[in-house]
Every structure is written in C-alpha cells, then in structure tokens.
TIKOL-327100 format. One record per residue: x negated, y, z of N, C-alpha, C in turn. Coordinates in steps of 0.2 Angstrom, whole numbers, plus 5000, padded with zeros to 4 digits. Atoms other than C-alpha are relative to their C-alpha. Example, Ala and Ser with C-alpha at 12.3 -4.5 7.8 and 13.67 -1.06 7.14 Angstrom:
% TIKOL-327100
499649945000493849785039499650065000;500449944999493249955036500450055003;
This chain:
% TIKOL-327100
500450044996503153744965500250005007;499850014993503753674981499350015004;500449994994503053724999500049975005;499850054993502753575009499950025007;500449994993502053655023500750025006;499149994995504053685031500149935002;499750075002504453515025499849965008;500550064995504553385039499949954998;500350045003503853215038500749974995;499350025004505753165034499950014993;499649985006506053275020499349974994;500750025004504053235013500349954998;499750085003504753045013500350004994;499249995003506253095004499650004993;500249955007505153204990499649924996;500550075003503953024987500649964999;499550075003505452904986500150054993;499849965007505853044973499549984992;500649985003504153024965499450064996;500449945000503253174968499549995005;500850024998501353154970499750045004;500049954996501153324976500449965009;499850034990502053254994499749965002;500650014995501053114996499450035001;500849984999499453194993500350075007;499949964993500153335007500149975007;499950044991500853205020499449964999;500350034997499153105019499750055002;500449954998498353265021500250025008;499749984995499453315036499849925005;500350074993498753145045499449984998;500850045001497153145039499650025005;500349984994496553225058500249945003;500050064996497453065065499549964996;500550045003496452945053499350005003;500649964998494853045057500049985007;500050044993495153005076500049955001;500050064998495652835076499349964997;500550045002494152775064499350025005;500650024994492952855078500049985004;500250064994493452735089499849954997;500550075001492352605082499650014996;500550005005490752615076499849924996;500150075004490352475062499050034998;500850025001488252415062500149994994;500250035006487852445045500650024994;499349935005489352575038500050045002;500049945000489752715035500750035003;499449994998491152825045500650014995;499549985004491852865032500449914997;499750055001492152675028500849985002;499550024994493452665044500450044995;499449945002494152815036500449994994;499650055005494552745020500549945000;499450064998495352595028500450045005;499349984994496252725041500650044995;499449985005497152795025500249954994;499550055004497452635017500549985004;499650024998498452605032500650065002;499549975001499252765030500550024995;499650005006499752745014500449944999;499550064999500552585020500750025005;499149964995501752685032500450054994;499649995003502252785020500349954993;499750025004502652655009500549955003;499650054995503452545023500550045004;499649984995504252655034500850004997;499250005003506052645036500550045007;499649944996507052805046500549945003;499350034998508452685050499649945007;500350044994507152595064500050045005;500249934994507052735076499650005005;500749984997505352765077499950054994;500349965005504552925071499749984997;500550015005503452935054499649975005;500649995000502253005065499549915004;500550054997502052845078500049944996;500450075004502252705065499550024995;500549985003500952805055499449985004;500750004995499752805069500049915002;500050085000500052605073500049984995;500250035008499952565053499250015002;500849985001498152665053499649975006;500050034995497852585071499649934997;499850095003498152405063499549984994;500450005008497352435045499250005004;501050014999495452485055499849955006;500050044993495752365070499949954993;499950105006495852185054499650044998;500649975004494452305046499349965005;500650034994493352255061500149945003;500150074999493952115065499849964997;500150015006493652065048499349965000;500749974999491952115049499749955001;500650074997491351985061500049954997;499950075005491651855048499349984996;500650015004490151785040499750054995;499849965007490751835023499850084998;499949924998490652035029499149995001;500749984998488552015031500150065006;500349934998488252195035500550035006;499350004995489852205045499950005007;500150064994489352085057500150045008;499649964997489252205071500250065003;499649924999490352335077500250015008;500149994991490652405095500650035000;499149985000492452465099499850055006;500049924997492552645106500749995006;499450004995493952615117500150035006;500149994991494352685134500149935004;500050064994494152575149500749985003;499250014998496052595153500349944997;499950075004496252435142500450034994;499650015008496952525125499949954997;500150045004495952395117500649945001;499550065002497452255121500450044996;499450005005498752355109499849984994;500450015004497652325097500049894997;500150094999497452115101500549984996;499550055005498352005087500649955005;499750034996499751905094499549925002;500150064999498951745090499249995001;500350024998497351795098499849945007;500450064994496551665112499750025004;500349954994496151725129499450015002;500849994998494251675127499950064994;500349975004494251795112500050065003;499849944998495151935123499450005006;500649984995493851905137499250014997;500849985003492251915126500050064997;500149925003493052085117500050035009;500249934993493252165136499449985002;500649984998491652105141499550044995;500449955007490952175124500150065000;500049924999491552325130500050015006;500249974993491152335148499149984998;500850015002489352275141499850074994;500049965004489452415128500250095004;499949964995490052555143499550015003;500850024996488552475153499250064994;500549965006487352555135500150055001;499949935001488152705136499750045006;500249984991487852745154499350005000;500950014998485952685154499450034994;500249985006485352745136500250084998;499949945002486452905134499850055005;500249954996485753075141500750045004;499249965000487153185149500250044996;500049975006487053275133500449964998;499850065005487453135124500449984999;499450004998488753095133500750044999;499549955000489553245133500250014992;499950015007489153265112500549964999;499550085005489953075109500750035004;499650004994491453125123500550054993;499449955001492153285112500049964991;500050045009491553195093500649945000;499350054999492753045100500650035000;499449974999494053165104500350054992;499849975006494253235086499650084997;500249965000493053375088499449994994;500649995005491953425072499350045006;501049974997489853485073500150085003;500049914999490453675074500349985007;499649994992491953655087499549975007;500550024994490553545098499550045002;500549954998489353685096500050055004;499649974997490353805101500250005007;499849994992491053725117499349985005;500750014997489153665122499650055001;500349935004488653825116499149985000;500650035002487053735107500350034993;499949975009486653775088500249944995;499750065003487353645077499549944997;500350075002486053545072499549975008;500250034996485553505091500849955000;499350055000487453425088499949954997;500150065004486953325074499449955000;500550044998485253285080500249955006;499550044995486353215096500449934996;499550075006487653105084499549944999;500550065003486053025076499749995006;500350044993485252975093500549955001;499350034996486952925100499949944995;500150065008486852805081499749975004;500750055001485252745082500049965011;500150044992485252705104500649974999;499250034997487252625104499749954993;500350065008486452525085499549945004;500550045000485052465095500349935004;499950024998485252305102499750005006;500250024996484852265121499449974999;
C-alpha cells in the first residue's frame, strides 16, 4: 500500500493518470482546506455551506482532470483558480430566476478589489458597478449590525479558522462561537 503523504502534487497527478483512486481521493483531501476557505467567501440566502463546498470540489476535480504540467503553472495555483471559478458561476448562477432560493447571495470579499479576478470577461461595467456597490453596501451591514465580537468570530471563521481554533484564540467556550456564526447568519441574511 503506497504512502501518499511524501508524494508531491506531481507525482499524485502521475498515480491518477495511472488510475489509482486511492490518489485522488488523497489529493482532494490534501486541498479540501483550500475549498473550505474559498466557499467562505460567499455566503448563499437559502443554502447550505456545505453547498459552496461541494461546488469548490467539483472545481477541484476539474483541475485535476485538466491540469497540464507542461503550462508552468503549479497544481497548486490552477487548483485554487478552478475551485475559484467553479463557486464564483455557482453564485453567479444563483441569481438567475431559475435558482429561486439562490437568488441572494453576498460575496465575502476583501475590499482591496479581489472581487474583479473573479469577474467573467464578458461582464459589463454596469454589472461590475452594482457587484462593488453590493459590497461596499454589504461592508456598510457588517460594520452597523455586527458586535466587535462578531466581527472578530466572522474575521478568523473567513480566514479558515474552525469553532475550536476560534475558541481558543478568543479564549471563549465553543458554543459562545457557534451561537456568534448563527447571529452573524441570521443579521448579514437580513435584509436592510
């Protein structure tokens, strides 16, 4: 029984072209922390996180089906722009009729403008000015609704921090973390 835990992302690739299931089930594993990060930058009204997270490893299992070593770019960073890409069209998506319960969603972004790598090419400048007001209007929520608690909770939960690791650095008991998350829900869910 091979030890993939030496292996780098290369030689993983190599074992799956091979068709060993054991490899990919290790390398989605070895990126399911990025996945987990990037689906919390968006919350979706009327799903589940885990939904994002599902679409962030459909889009990882598009890098590994796509990636090709001879473009020189690491696995890692066309991993992280597949899974990117896969929850960004998830939420785009969303706002489409068709998506009812979809409909809306709030993008986690920082304010430094990550949100344009994200923008399709054949977006239109009124739709990029309604997303950045949509998020300097949803910055504006955060600031007037959240406690500095809450700030602080949503701040390390964004950043890839579990309920324990937040308890820990806030040195609080873990369910004043998860009673914080579901406030953070329920106040950023509400409408103005």
């Amino acid at each position: 029984m091979k030890d993939f835990e030496h292996y780098s992302d290369r030689d993983l690739l190599n074992e799956i072209k091979s068709g060993d299931d054991r490899a990919m089930d290790f390398l989605l594993n070895r990126y399911g922390g990025l996945v987990r990060r990037e689906s919390r930058k968006f919350f979706l009204a009327g799903a589940d996180e885990e939904d994002l997270i599902q679409e962030g490893m459909i889009g990882l299992f598009k890098a590994v089906k796509n990636y090709d070593d001879e473009k020189n770019a690491s696995f890692s960073t066309f991993a992280s722009l597949c899974v990117k890409r896969q929850i960004y069209t998830t939420v785009t998506a969303s706002k489409r009729k068709k998506h009812g319960p979809l409909n809306n969603y709030i993008s986690l972004f920082n304010e430094q403008g990550e949100e344009d790598q994200f923008m399709e090419e054949d977006t239109n400048p009124e739709q990029v000015l309604i997303q950045k007001e949509n998020i300097s209007d949803y910055y504006k929520k955060i600031e007037t609704k959240l406690s500095s608690f809450e700030k602080d909770v949503m701040e390390l939960y964004l950043s890839g921090e579990n309920y324990v690791e937040i308890a820990v650095k806030l040195d609080k008991p873990k369910k004043s973390i998860d009673n914080a998350i579901q406030r953070i829900r329920r106040k950023l869910g509400e409408e103005s």
